[in-house]
C-alpha positions as CSV (number, residue, x, y, z in Angstrom):
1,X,53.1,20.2,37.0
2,X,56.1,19.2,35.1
3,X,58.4,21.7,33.4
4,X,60.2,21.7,30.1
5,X,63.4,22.9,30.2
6,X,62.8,25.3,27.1
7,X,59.1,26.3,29.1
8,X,61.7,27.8,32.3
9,X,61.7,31.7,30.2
10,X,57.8,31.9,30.2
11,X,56.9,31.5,34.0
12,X,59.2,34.3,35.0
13,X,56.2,37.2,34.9
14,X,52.2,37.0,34.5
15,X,51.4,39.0,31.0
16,X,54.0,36.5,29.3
17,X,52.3,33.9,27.1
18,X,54.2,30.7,27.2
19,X,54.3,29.8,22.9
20,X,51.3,27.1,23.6
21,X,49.4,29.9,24.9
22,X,49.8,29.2,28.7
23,X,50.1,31.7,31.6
24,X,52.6,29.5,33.9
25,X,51.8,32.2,37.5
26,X,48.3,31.1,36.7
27,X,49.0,27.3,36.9
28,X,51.5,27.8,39.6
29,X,48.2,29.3,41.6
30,X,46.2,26.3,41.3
31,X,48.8,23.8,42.5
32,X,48.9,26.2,45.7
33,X,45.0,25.3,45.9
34,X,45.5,22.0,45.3
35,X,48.2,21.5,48.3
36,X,45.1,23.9,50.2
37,X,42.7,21.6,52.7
38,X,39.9,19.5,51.7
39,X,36.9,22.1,51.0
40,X,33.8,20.7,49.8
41,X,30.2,22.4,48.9
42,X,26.8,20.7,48.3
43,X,23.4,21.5,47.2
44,X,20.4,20.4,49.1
45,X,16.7,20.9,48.7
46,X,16.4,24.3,49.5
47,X,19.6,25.2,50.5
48,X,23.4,25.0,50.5
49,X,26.3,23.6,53.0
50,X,29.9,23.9,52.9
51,X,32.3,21.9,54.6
52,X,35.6,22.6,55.4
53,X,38.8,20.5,56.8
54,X,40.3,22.7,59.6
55,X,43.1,19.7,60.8
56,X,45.2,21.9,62.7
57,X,49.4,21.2,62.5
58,X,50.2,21.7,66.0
59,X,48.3,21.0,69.6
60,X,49.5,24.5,70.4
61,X,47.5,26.3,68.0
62,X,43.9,27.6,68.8
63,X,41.3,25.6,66.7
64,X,38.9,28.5,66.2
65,X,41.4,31.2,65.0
66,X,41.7,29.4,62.0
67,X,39.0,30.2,59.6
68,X,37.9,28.5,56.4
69,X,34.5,29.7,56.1
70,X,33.5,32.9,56.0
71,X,30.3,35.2,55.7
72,X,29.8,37.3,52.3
73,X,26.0,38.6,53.3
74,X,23.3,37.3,55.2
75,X,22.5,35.5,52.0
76,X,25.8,34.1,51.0
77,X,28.8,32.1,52.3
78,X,32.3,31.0,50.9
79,X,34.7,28.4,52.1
80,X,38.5,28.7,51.0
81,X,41.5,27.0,49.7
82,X,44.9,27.7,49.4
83,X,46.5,31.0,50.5
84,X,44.6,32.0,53.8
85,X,46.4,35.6,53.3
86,X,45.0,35.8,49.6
87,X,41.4,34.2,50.5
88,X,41.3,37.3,53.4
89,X,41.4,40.0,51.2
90,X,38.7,38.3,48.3
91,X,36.6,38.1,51.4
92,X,36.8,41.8,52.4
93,X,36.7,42.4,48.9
94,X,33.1,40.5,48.3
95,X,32.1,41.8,51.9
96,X,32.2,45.5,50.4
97,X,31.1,44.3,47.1
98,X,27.9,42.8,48.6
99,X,27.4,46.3,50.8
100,X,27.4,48.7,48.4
101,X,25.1,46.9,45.9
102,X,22.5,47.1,49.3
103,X,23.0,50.6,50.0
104,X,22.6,51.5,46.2
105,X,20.1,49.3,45.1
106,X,18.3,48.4,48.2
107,X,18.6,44.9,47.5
108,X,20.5,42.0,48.3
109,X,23.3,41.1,45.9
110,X,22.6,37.7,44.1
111,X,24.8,34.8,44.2
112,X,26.2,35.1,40.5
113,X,26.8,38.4,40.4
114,X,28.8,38.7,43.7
115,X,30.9,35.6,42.3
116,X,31.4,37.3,39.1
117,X,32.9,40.6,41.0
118,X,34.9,38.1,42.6
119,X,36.4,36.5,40.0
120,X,36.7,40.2,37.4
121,X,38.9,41.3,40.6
122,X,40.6,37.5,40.7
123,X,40.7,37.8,36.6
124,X,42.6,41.2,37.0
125,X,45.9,40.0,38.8
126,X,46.6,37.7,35.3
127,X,46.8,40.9,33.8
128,X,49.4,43.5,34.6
129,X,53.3,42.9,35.7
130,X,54.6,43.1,39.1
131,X,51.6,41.3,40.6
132,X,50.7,37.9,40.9
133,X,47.1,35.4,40.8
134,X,45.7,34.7,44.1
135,X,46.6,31.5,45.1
136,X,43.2,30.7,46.5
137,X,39.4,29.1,45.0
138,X,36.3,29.8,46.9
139,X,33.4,28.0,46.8
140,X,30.5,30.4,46.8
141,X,27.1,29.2,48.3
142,X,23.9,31.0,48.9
143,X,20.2,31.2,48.1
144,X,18.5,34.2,46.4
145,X,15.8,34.6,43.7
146,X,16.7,31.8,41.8
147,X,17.3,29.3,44.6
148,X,20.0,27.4,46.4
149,X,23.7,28.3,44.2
150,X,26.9,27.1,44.2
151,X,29.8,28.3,42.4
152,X,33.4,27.5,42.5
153,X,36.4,30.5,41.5
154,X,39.2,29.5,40.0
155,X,42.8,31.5,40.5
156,X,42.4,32.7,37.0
157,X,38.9,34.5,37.4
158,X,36.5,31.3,36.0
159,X,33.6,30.9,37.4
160,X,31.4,27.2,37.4
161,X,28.1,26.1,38.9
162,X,27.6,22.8,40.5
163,X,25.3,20.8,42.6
164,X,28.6,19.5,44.3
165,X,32.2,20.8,44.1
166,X,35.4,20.4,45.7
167,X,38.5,22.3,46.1
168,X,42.1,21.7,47.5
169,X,43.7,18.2,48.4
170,X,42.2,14.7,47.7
171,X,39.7,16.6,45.2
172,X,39.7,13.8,42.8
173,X,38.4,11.1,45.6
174,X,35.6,13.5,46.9
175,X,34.6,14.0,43.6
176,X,34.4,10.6,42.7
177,X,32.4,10.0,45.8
178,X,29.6,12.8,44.6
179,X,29.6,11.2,41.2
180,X,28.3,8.4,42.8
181,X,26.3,9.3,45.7
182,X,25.1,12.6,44.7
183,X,21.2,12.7,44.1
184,X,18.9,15.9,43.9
185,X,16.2,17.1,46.7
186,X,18.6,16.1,49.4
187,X,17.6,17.1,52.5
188,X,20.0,19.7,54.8
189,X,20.8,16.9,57.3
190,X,22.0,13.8,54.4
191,X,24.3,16.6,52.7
192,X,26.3,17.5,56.1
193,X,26.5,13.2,56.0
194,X,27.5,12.9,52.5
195,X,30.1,15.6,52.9
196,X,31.6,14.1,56.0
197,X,31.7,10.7,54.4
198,X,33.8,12.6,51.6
199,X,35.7,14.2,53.5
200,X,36.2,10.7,55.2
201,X,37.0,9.3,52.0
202,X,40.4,11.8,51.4
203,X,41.6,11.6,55.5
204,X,41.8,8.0,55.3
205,X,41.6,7.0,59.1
206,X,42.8,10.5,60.6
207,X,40.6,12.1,62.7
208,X,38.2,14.4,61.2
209,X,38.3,18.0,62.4
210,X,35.6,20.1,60.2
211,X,33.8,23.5,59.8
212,X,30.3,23.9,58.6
213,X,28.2,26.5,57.2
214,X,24.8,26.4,56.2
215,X,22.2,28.5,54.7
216,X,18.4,27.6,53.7
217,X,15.7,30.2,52.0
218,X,14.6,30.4,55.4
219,X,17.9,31.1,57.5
220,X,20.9,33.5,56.8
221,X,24.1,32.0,56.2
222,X,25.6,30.8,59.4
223,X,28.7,28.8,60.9
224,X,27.7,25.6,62.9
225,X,28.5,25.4,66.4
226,X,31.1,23.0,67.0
227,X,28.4,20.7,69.5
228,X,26.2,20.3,66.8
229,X,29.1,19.3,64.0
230,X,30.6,16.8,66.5
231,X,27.0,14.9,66.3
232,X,27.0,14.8,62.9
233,X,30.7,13.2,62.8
234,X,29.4,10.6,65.3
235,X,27.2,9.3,62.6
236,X,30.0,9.1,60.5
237,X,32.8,7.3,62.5
């Protein structure tokens, strides 16, 4: 994002309007998503998946200590983008969020609503001085009452439902790639394709090193194991 030299005063603190109405931390948040991995979520029949790009930088590091997707409730999962720090604490955040509303209601939090929480405590850092956004979307999936959901959070506290999303780098390719491929009443094993070919799509011809979570009506939300994932990338080479 470009900046006018008379825009400089108005991206010095978060509760200052710039004149055309534009909260500069906020913006600043989403190009720290966009420079985030390659995070992609995608409806099927009757469930959800999200797929995550977990390159790592260096040979040293351990592959598995790096997370990208994450448990909310046995219900619901999120994938992140952006600042890993930031993404921590939502999670804790939603983790809580999704316990209490079992303890007090005796029921399990629905998709929406836990998003929403999410994004009224994401919405709150625009708000007051001395803080700053959280440089970080999720993409929400689960399956309650109303089905299979899928939401995407935005570093100023919006909230969207899709079929298909993306989040971080190379978003614009994947997306184009579900504009056209995308089709309803998928089945569990033709999303994990299409969202490896996406994925494919934004790495070029680096190798592909992925994390995948799944959930169904009939399954909790769980992370694949890494065997299983490597077939899928097979088909996909």
């Amino acid at each position: 994002m470009e900046m006018q030299p008379g825009q400089m005063a108005y991206d010095r603190a978060i509760t200052v309007f710039s004149p055309d109405g534009r909260l500069f931390q906020v913006e600043y948040a989403r190009e720290a998503v966009k420079r985030g991995s390659t995070t992609l979520g995608i409806l099927f029949k009757d469930g959800a998946v999200l797929l995550a790009d977990k390159r790592v930088s260096s040979k040293l590091a351990v592959a598995h200590s790096i997370e990208k997707i994450y448990v909310l409730d046995e219900h619901i999962g999120c994938a992140t983008s952006g600042l890993v720090a930031d993404a921590r604490v939502l999670v804790d955040y939603a983790r809580v969020i999704a316990q209490i509303n079992k303890v007090t209601y005796n029921e399990k939090i629905s998709v929406e609503m836990l998003v929403k929480r999410i994004c009224d405590y994401k919405q709150t850092y625009t708000q007051y001085g001395g803080v700053r956004p959280f440089g970080t979307s999720l993409l929400v999936a689960g399956v309650d009452e109303f089905g299979p959901q899928l939401f995407e959070t935005d570093p100023s506290g919006s909230l969207t439902g899709y079929k298909a999303a993306c989040i971080g780098a190379n978003k614009e390719k994947v997306l184009e790639y579900f504009e056209e491929n995308y089709r309803d009443e998928l089945s569990m094993e033709d999303a994990i394709v299409m969202g490896l070919k996406a994925l494919r799509e934004g790495a070029k011809d680096s190798p592909l090193s992925v994390e995948v979570g799944t959930v169904t009506k009939n399954r909790p939300f769980s992370r694949m194991p890494q065997e299983e994932v490597q077939k899928y990338l097979e088909k996909v080479k």
